[in-house]
C-alpha positions as a Python dict, from the first residue, in 0.01 Angstrom:
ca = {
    (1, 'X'): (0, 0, 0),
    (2, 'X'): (349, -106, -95),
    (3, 'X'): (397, -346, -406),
    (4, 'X'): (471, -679, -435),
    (5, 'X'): (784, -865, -479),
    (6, 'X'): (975, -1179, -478),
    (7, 'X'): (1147, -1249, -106),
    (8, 'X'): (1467, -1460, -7),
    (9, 'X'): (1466, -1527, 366),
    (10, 'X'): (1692, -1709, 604),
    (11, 'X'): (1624, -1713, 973),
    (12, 'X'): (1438, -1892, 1297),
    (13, 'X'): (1124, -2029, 1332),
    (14, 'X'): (949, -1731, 1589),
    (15, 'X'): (681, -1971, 1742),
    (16, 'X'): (551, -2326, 1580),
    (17, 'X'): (362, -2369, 1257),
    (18, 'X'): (-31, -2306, 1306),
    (19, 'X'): (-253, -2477, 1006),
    (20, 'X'): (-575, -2330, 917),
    (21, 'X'): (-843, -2334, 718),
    (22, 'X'): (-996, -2061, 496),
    (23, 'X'): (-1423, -2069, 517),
    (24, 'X'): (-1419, -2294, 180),
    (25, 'X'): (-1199, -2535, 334),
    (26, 'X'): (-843, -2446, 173),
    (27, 'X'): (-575, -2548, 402),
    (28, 'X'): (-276, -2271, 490),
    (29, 'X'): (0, -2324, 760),
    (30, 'X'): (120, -2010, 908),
    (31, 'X'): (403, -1899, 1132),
    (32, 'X'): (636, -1620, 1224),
    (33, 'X'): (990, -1576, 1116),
    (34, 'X'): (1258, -1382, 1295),
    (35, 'X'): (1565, -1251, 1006),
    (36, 'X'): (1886, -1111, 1253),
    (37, 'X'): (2221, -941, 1133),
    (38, 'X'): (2508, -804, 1371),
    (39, 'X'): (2670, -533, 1268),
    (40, 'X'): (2920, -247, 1402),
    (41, 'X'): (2788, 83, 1443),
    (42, 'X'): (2983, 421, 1428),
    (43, 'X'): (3093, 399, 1785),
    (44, 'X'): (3233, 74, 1753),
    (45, 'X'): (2964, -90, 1901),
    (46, 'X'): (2839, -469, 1818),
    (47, 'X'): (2446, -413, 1716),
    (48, 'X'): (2207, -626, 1617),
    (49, 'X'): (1885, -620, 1430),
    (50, 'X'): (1577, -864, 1376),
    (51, 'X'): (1323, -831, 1150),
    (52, 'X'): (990, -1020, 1195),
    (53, 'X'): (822, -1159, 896),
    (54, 'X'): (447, -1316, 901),
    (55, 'X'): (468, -1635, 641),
    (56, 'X'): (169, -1832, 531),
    (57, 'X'): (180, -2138, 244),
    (58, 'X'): (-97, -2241, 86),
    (59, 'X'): (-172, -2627, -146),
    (60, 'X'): (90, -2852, -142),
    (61, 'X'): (347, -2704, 19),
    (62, 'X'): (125, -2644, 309),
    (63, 'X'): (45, -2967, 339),
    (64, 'X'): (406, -3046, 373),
    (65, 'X'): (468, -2838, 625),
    (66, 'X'): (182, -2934, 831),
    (67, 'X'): (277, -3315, 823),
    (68, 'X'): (678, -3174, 912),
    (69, 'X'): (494, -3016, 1185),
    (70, 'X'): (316, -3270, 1308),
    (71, 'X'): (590, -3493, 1357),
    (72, 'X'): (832, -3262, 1506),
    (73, 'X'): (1060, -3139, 1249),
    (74, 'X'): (924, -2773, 1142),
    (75, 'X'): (947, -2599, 1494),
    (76, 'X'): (952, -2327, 1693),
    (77, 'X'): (1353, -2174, 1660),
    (78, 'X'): (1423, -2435, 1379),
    (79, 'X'): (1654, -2253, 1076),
    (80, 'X'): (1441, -2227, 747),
    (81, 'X'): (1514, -2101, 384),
    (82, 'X'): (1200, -1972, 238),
    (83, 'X'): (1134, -1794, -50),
    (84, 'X'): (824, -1637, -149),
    (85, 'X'): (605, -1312, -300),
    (86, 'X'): (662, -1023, -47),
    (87, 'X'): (395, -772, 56),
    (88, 'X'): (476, -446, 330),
    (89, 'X'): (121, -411, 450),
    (90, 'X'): (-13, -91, 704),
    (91, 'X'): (-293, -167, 935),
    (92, 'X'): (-387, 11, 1287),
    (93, 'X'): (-329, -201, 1579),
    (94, 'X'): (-559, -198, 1874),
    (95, 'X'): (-468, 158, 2014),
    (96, 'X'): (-516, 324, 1658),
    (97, 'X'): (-133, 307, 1588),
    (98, 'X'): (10, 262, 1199),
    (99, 'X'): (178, -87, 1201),
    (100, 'X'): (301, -250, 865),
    (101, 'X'): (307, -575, 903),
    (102, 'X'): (572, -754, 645),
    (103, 'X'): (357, -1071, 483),
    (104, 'X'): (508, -1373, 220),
    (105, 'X'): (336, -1596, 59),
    (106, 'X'): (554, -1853, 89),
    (107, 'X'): (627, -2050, -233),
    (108, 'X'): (936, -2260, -121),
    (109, 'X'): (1083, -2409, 186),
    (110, 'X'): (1396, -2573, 266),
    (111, 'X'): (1510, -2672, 633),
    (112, 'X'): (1871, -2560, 738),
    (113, 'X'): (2077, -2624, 1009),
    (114, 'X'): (2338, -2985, 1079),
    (115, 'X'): (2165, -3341, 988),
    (116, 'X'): (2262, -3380, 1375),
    (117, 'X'): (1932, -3109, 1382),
    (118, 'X'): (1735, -3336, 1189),
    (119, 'X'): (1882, -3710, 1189),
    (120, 'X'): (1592, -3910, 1164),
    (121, 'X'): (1419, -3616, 1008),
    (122, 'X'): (1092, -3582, 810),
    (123, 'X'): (1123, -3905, 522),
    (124, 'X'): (1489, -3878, 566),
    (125, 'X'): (1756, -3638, 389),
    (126, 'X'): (1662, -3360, 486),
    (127, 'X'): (1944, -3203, 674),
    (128, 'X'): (2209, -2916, 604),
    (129, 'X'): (1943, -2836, 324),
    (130, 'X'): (2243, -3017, 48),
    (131, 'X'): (2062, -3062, -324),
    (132, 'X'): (2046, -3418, -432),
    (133, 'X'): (2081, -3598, -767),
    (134, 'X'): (1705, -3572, -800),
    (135, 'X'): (1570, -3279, -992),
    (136, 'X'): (1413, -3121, -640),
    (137, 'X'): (1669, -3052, -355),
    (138, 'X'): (1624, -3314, -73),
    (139, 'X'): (1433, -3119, 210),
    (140, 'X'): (1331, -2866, -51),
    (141, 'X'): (910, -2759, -56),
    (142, 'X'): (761, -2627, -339),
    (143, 'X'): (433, -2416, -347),
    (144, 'X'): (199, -2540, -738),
    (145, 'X'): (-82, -2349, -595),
    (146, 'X'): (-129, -1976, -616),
    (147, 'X'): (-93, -1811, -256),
    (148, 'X'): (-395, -1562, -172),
    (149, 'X'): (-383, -1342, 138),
    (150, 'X'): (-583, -1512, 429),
    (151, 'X'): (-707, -1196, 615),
    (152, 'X'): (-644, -823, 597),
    (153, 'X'): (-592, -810, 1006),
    (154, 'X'): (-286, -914, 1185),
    (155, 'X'): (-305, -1228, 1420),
    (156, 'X'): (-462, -1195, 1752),
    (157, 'X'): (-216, -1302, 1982),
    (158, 'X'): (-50, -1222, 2346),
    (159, 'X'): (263, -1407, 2255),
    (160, 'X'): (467, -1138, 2339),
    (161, 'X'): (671, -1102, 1972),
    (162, 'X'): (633, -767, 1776),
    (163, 'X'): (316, -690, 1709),
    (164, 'X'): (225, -660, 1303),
}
């Protein structure tokens, strides 16, 4: 198992937020992230590359996220800033294949994108991800709780994104 580190992300939301609950009643919201560079190979060719990453928040900044979600602002393809601890994790998949499936726990959000994106947005502000005179960033989530792993198995899904 690989170690565990401290993760800066930018990308796209890869489906909508999905809040659970662990057996104790602990709340986590969980989605996929999709992280995509261009770049020009030896032949002179324009490549590019996505990475998928499996996020899950836990305490207050899950609850955030589940009441952005609610009301429309955290969605599927929406630009988010999230940092978090990082964990590369192997598990088989259903036909006995080695997958590693790349987990964070996140521990801050912010939203990205124009304030066009989100006029109107969750309480307001929260656009272009700009830090305020206040001593949090407007539209900036932080995680007080410490993040556990929910499960040691991948989601069960058939939503056709890479498989973890």
């Amino acid at each position: 198992m690989a170690g565990i580190a401290k993760i800066t992300l930018v990308g796209n939301l890869g489906r909508d937020p999905e809040t659970r609950y662990t057996p104790n009643g602990r709340m986590n919201v969980q989605f996929t992230m999709a992280v995509s560079w261009r770049f020009t190979d030896q032949s002179g060719q324009q490549q590019e590359r996505t990475n998928w990453f499996r996020v899950t928040a836990w305490g207050r900044l899950a609850e955030t996220m589940d009441r952005m979600a609610q009301n429309g602002y955290l969605t599927k393809g929406k630009q988010v800033f999230v940092e978090g601890r990082f964990e590369a994790r192997e598990y088989q998949d259903q036909q006995g294949q080695t997958r590693t499936s790349l987990d964070v726990n996140a521990t801050e959000l912010l939203l990205l994108g124009s304030r066009a994106d989100s006029e109107g947005g969750f309480g307001g502000g929260y656009g272009a991800g700009a830090a305020a005179s206040s001593s949090r960033p407007q539209g900036r989530y932080e995680q007080n709780d410490e993040p556990r792993r929910l499960e040691e198995v991948p989601w069960d899904d058939d939503s056709g994104e890479p498989p973890f």
